[in-house]
Rosetta silent file (secondary structure, phi, psi, omega in degrees, C-alpha in Angstrom):
SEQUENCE: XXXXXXXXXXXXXXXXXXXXXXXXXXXXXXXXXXXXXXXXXXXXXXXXXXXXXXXXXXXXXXXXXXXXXX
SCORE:     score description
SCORE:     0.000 S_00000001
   1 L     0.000  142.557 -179.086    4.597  -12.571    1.865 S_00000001
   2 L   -83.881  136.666  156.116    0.549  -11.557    1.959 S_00000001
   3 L   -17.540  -50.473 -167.717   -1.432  -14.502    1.760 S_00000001
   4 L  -120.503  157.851  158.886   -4.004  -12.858   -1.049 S_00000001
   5 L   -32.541  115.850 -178.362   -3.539  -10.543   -3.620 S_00000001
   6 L   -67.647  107.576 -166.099   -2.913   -6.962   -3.199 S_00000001
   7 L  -136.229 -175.967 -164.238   -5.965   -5.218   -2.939 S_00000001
   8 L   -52.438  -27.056 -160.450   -8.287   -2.671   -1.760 S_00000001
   9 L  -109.094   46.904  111.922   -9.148   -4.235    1.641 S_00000001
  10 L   -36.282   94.298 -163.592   -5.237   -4.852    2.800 S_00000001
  11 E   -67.921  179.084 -158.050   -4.838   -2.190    5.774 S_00000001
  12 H   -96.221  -45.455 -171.970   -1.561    0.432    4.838 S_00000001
  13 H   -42.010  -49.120 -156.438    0.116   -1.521    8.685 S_00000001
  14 H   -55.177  -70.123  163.333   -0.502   -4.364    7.032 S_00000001
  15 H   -17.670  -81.021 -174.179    1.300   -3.342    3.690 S_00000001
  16 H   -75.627   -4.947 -179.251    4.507   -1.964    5.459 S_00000001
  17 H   -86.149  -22.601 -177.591    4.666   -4.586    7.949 S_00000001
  18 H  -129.168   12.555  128.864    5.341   -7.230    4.981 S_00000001
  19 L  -123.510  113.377  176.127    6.721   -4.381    2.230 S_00000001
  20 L   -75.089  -42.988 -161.783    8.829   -1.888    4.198 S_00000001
  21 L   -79.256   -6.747 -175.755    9.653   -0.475    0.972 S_00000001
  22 L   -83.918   28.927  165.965    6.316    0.227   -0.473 S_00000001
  23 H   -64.969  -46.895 -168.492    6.582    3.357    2.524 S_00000001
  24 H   -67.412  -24.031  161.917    8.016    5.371   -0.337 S_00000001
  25 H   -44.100  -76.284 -152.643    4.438    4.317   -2.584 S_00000001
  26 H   -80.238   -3.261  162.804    2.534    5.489   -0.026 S_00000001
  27 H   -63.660  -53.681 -169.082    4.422    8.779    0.712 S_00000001
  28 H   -49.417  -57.544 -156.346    4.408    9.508   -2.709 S_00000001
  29 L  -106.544   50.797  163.026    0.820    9.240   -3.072 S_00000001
  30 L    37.332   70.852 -172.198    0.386   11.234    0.209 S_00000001
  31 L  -110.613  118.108 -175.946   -1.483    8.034    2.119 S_00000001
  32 L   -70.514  124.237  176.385   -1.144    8.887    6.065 S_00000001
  33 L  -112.087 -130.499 -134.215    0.331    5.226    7.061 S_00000001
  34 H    -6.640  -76.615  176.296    1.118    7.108   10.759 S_00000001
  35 H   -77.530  -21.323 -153.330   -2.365    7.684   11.693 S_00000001
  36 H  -127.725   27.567 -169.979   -4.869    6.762    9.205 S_00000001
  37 L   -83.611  -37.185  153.134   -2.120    2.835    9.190 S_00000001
  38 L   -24.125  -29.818  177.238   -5.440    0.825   10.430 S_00000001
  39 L   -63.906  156.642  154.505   -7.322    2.072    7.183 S_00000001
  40 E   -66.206  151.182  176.054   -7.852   -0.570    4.301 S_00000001
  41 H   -54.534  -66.720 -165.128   -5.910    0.907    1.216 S_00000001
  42 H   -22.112  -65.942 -156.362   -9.933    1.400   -0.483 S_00000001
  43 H   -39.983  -77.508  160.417  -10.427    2.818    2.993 S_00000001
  44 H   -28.462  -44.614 -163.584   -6.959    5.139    2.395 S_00000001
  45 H   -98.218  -17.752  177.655   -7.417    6.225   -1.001 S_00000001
  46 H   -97.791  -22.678  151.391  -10.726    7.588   -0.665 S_00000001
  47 H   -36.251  -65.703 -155.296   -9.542    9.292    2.822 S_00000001
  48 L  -109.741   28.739 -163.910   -6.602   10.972    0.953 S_00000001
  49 L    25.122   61.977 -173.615   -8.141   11.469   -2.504 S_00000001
  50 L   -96.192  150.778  130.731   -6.272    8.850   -4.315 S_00000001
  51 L   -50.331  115.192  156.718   -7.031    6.877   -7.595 S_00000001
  52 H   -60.136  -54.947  165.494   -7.335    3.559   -6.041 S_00000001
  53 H   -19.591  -81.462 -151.978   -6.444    1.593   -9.555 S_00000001
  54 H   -54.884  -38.149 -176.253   -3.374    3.830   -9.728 S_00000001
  55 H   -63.617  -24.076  169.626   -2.318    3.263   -6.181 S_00000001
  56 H   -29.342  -65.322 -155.936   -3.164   -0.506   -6.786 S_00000001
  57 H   -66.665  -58.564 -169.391   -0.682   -0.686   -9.794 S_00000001
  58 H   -64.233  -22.576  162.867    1.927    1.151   -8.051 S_00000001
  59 L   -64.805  -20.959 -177.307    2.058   -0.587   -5.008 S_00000001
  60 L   -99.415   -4.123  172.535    2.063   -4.084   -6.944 S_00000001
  61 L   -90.676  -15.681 -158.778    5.130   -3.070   -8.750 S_00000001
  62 H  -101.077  -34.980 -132.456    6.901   -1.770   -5.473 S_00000001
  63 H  -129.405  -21.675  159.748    5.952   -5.057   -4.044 S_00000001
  64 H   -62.229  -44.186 -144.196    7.914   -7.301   -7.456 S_00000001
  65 H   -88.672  -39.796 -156.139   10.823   -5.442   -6.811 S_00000001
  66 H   -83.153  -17.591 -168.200   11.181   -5.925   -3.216 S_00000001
  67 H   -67.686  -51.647  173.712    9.983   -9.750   -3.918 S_00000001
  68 H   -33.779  -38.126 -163.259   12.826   -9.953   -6.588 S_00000001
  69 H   -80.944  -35.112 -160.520   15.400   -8.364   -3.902 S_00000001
  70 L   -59.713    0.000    0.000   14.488  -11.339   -1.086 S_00000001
């Protein structure tokens, strides 16, 4: 589980290394996790022209479900 909150400065390795399943989150909102997996999401979202907020939300809901699933 991450230590802190999920937020903007959480790199996308970082993410999928402790929610594999938020991969489909960040496909969805077309975040390169291959190349660009060192960015912070903030980093990511401004990189791939994302609302950060929205990616925020969706990623923290992706990240109940999988807690719920442990």
């Amino acid at each position: 589980m991450i230590n802190r909150p999920i937020d903007a400065g959480i790199t996308v390795n970082e993410m999928l290394r402790v929610y594999p399943a938020t991969v489909s989150v960040l496909n969805a909102f077309g975040i390169d996790a291959c190349c660009g997996g060192a960015a912070s999401l903030g980093e990511a979202a401004r990189r791939d022209g994302v609302d950060l907020d929205e990616l925020l939300r969706a990623l923290a809901a992706a990240t109940a479900v999988e807690e719920l699933a442990r």
